[in-house]
C-alpha positions, 0 to 999 in steps of 0.5 A: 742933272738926274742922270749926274745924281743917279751916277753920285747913288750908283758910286755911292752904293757901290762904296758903301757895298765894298765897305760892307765886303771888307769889313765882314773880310776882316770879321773872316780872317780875325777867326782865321787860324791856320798859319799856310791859309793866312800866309797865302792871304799874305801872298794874294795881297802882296801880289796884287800890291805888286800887280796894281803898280806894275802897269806895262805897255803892249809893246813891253806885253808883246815883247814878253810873250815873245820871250815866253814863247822863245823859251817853250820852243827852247825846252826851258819849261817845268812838268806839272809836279816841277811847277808844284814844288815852285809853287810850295815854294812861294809861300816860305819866300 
């Protein structure tokens, strides 16, 4: 029975720890006022929105680093200052 109220604390201290991280978040970004900072928090949440409902199997994993690995081997790869402009991209889409 102890170890079952010990796991109850833990959780509880670890919700009541998360509640207290998003609430001074959200004090932070209230204060926030640069328009490229609050579009790439936009970004960080939609990417993580689209990351936690996009489970993929090993199998689908392996097949895409075949594929990734079929397209270095085939040049189709960016340069560093290619890949920087992509990425100044991202955040107008």
């Amino acid at each position: 029975m102890n170890h079952k109220l010990y796991l109850y604390s833990k959780e509880k201290e670890i919700i009541m720890a998360l509640q207290a991280e998003l609430k001074w978040i959200h004090r932070e970004l209230d204060k926030v006022k640069d328009p490229t900072f609050i579009e790439a928090i936009k970004n960080m949440l939609k990417y993580n929105k689209k990351v936690s409902s996009e489970g993929i199997s090993i199998e689908q994993y392996n097949k895409e680093i075949d594929a990734s690995i079929s397209q270095i081997e085939s040049g189709q790869t960016y340069t560093h200052q290619q890949m920087g402009e992509r990425i100044k991209q991202w955040g107008k889409q």
